[in-house]
SETOR-665399 format. One record per residue: residue in three letters; y negated, x negated, z of N, C-alpha, C, CB in turn. Coordinates in steps of 0.05 Angstrom, whole numbers, plus 5000, padded with zeros to 4 digits. Glycine has a CB too. Layout:
N
ALAYXZYXZYXZYXZ
...
This chain:
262
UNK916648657469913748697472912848947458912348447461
UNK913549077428913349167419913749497435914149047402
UNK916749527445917149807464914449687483921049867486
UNK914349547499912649517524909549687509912149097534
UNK908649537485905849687482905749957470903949507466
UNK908350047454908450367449908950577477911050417428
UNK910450467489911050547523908050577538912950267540
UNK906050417530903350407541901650677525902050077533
UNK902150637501900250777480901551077486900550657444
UNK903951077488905251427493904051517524909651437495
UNK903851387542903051457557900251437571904551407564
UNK898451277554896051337557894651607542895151107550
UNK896451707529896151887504896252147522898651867478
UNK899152187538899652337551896952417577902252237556
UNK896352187583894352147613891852247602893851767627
UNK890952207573888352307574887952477551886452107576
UNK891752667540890352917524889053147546892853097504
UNK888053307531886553567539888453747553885453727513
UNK887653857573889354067588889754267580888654127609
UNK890854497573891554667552889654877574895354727542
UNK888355087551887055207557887555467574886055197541
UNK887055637589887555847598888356077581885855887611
UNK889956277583889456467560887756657572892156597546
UNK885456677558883356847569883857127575881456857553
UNK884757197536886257507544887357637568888357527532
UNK889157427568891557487598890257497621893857267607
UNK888157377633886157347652884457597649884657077648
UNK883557587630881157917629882758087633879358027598
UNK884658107622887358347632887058387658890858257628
UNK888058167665888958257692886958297709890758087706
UNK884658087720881958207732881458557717878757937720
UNK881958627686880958847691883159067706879858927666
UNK884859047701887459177712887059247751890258907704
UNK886158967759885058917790883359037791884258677801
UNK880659107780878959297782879259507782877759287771
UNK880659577761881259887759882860047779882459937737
UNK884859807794886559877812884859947839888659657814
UNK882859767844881259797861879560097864879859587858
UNK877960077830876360327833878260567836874560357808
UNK880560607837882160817833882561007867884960667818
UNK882360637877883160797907881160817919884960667927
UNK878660767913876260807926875661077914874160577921
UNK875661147885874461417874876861707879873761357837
UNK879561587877880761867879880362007906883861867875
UNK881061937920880262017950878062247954878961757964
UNK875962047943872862287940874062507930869962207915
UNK874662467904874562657881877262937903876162447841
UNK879262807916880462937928879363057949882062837931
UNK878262967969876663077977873663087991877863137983
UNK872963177963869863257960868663317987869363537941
UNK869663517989867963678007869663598045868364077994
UNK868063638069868763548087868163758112867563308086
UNK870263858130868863938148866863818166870264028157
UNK864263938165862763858181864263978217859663988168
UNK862763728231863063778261860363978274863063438278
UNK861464108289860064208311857664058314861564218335
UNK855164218323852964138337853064168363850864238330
UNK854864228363855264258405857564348411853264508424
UNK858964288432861264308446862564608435860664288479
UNK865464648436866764968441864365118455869964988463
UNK863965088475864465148501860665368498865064788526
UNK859365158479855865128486855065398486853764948462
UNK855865558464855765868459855566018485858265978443
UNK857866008506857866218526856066258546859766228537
UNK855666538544858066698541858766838523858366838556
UNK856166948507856167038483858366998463854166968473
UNK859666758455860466698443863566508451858466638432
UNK865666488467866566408478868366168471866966568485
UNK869765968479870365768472872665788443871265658498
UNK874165938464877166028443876066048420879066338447
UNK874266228415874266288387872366108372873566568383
UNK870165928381869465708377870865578356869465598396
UNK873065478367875465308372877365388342877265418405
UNK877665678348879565788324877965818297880666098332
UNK874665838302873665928281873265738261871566058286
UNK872265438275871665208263873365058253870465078276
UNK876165048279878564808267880864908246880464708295
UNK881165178250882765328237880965558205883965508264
UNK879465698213878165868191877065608176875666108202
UNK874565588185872465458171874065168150869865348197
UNK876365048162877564768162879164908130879964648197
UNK879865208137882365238104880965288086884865488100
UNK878065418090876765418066875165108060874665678067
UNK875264948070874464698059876064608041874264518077
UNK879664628051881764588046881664658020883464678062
UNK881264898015882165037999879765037964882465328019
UNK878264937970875564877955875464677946873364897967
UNK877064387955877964187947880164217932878264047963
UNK881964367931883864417915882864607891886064517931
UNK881264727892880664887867879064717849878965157872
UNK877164527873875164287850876464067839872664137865
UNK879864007845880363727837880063687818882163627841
UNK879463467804879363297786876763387763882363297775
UNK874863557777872563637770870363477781872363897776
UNK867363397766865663337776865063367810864263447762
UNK864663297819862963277850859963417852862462917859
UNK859963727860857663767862857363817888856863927846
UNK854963867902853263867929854664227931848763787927
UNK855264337948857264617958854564777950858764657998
UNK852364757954849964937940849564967909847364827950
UNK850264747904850764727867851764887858852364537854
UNK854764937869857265107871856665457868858665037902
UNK853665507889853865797897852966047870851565817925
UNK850765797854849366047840851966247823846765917814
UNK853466117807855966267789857566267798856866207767
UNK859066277829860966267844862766517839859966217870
UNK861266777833862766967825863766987804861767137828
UNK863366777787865266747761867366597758864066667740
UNK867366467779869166237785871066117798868466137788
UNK871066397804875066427819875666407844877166187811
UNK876866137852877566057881874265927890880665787882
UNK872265857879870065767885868565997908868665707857
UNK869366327894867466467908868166527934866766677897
UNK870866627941871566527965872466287979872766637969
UNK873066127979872665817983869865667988873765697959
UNK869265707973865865507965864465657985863965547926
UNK864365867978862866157996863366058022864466507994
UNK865966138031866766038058864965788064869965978059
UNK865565498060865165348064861665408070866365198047
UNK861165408052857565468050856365638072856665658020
UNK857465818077856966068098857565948122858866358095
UNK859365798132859965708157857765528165862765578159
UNK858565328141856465058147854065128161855364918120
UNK852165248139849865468144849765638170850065678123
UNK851765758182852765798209852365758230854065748212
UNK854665518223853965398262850365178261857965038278
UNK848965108244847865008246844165208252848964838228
UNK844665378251842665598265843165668297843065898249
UNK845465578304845465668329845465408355848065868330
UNK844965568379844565388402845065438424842565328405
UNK845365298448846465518476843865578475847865408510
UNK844865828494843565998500840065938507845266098520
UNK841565678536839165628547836965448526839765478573
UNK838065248499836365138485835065368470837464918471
UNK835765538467835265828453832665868456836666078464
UNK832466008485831366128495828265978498832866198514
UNK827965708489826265438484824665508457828265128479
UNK826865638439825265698405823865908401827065738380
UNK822265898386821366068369820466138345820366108374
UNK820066318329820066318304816666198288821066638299
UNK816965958279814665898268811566168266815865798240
UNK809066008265807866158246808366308221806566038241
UNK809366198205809666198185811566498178810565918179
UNK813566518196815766628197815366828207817566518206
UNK813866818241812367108243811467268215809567048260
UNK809967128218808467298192809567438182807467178172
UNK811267348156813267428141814867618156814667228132
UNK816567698180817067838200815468138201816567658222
UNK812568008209811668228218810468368182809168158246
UNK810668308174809568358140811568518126809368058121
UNK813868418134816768498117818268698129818768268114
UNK816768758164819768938181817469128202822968638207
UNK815168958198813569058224812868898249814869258234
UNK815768848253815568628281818268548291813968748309
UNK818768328296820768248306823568428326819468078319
UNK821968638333823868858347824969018323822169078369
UNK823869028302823869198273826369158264821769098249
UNK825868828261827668588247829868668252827368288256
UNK830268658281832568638299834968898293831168658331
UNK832569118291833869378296835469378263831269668306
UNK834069308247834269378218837469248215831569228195
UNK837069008220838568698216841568918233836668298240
UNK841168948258844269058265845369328254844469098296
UNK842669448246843969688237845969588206841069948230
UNK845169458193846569328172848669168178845069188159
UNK849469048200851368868207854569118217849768628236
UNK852769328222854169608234857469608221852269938222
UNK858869658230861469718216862169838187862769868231
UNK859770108198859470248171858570128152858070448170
UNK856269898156854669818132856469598115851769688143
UNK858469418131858069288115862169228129854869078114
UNK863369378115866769588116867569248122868769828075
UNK869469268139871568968141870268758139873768918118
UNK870968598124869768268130867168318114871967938115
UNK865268158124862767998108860967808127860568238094
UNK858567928120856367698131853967918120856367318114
UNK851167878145849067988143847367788144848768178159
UNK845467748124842967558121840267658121843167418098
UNK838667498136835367608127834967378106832467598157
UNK833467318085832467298066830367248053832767398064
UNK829367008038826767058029827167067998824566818040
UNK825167317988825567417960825667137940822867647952
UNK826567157913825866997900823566847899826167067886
UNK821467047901818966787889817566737917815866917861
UNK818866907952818066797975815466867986818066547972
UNK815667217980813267317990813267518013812067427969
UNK817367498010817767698033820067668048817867968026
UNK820567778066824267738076825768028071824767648117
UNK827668048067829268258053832568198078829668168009
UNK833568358088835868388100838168488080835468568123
UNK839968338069841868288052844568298067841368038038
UNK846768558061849368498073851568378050850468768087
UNK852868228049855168188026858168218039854967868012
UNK860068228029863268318033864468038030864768558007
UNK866767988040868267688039866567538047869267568014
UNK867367248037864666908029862767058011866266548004
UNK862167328000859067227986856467228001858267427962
UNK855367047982852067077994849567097976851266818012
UNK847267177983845067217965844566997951842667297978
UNK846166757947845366577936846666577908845766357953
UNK848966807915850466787886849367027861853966847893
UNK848766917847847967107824849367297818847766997802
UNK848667497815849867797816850267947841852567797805
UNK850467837866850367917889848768187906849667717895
UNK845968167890843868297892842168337861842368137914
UNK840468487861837868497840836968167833834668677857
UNK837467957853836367677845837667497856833667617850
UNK837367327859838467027875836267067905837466647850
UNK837067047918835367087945835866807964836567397964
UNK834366827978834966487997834966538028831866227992
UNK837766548032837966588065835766378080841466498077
UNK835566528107834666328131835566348151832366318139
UNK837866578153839666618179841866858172837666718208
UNK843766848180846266948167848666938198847266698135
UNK849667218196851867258213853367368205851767338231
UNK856167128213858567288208860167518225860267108204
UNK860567688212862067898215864868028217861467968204
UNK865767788207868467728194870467818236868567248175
UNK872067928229874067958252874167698279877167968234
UNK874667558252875367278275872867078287877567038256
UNK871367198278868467118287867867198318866267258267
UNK869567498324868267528352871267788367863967688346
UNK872967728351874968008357876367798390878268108319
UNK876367518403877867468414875767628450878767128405
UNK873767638443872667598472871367998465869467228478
UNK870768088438869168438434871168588434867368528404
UNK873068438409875568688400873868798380876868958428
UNK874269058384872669258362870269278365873269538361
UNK869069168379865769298396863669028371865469158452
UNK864769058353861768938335860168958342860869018314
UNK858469198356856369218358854869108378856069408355
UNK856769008403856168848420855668558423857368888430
UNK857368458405857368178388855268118377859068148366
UNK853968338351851268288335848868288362850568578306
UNK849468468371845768418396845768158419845368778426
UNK849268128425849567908431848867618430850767938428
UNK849267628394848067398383846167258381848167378370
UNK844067458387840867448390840567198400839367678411
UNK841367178423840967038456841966658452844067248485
UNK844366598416844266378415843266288384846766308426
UNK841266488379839766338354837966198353838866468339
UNK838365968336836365668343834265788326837665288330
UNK830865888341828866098314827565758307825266468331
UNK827265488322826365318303827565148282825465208315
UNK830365228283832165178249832065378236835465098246
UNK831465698246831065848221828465818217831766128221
UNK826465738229823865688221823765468201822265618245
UNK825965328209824664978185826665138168825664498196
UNK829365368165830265468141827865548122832065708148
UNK825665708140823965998118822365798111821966328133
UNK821665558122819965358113820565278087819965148128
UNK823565108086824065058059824665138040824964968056
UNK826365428039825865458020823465658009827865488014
UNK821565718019818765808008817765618004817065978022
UNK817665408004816265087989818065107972816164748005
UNK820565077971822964927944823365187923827064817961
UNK823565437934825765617915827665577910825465677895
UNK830165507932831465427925833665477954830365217912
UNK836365427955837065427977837665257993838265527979
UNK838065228026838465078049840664878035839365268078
UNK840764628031843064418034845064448066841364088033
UNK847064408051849064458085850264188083852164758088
């Protein structure tokens, strides 16, 4: 009788001690360990790559004739795509800034000024232009006249000034020709730079200046369909500039002081 009721008591003992507790430590470990593993593959990526080629606003093709497919094709998937490439690799494991952030000290800053430049200049790029026939639909704001006829005389002024600067002579091998609104946005100024720079980068010019339309010059911009004939290319170009995105350009930044987001 005696085993029978210790046999009872051991095992009622057993049936209703306490369940041993979790080890918390080991648990917060590991949920944090899971987190971190998580945030790791969500944040490196970005941090790798920041920056993204943007897509086309319109087909290869939309440009022609002015502007012909091929080189469409070569300028965006191939040029424009290595300096993205290549701007992500100079920023890794650096803060994430917006590619305009990038521009003001770009000339101090190594692979940023051609890289970043690039990137920035293209972006800015294709998004001024249009076929032909939506083209030929725009025009340059009030606002922009003005400034035009204030700053050059008149739009024929503009024109003449703007290619004489884009000229071979003016502006030797690769660059880019921009019109401009001054710092404090009282005038437009025609600005040529060499490589990726642009008036946005400090030291560039007398000030920081704020594009509203910008052409590249660069060889591979127009050598597949001109060859050498630059000069045919710049008057060319006329015919696919979108004047109501450079209008909402001269808009913003003479409200902001500041330059176009790409």
């Amino acid at each position: 009788m005696k085993l029978i009721i210790a046999s009872l008591v051991i095992g009622s003992a057993a049936a209703w001690s306490p369940t041993p507790k979790p080890d918390v430590t080991t648990n917060r470990r590991e949920a944090m360990s899971k987190t971190l593993a998580v945030g790791t593959a969500l944040v490196v990526p970005a941090l790798a790559n920041a920056y993204e080629l943007p897509d086309l606003p319109y087909p290869f093709e939309a440009l022609e004739p002015f502007i012909d497919a091929p080189t469409m094709k070569i300028h965006h998937d191939k040029h424009h795509a290595t300096y993205v490439a290549n701007i992500n690799k100079a920023t890794e494991g650096k803060d994430e800034l917006p590619i305009l952030d990038l521009m003001e000290n770009a000339l101090d800053a190594g692979p940023v000024r051609n890289s970043g430049g690039g990137h920035y200049n293209h972006a800015f790029f294709w998004e001024e232009m249009t076929s032909p026939d939506k083209a030929k639909k725009t025009k340059p704001s009030a606002q922009l006249e003005k400034l035009i006829d204030s700053s050059f005389g008149s739009m024929d002024e503009m024109k003449s000034k703007f290619e004489a600067a884009a000229a071979p002579g003016a502006v030797f091998g690769s660059g880019w020709v921009w019109v401009c609104a001054n710092n404090a946005g009282t005038k437009l100024e025609i600005v040529g730079t060499p490589n990726q720079d642009n008036p946005l980068m400090k030291g560039v010019a007398d000030e920081i200046k704020f594009p509203i339309l910008g052409l590249d010059v660069w060889e591979h911009a127009y050598y597949l369909k001109y060859q050498n004939r630059r000069p045919e290319y710049v008057s060319n170009w006329w015919n696919v500039v979108n004047w109501d995105k450079v209008s909402a350009n001269c808009e913003y930044v003479i409200k902001n002081h500041k330059g176009v987001s790409v």
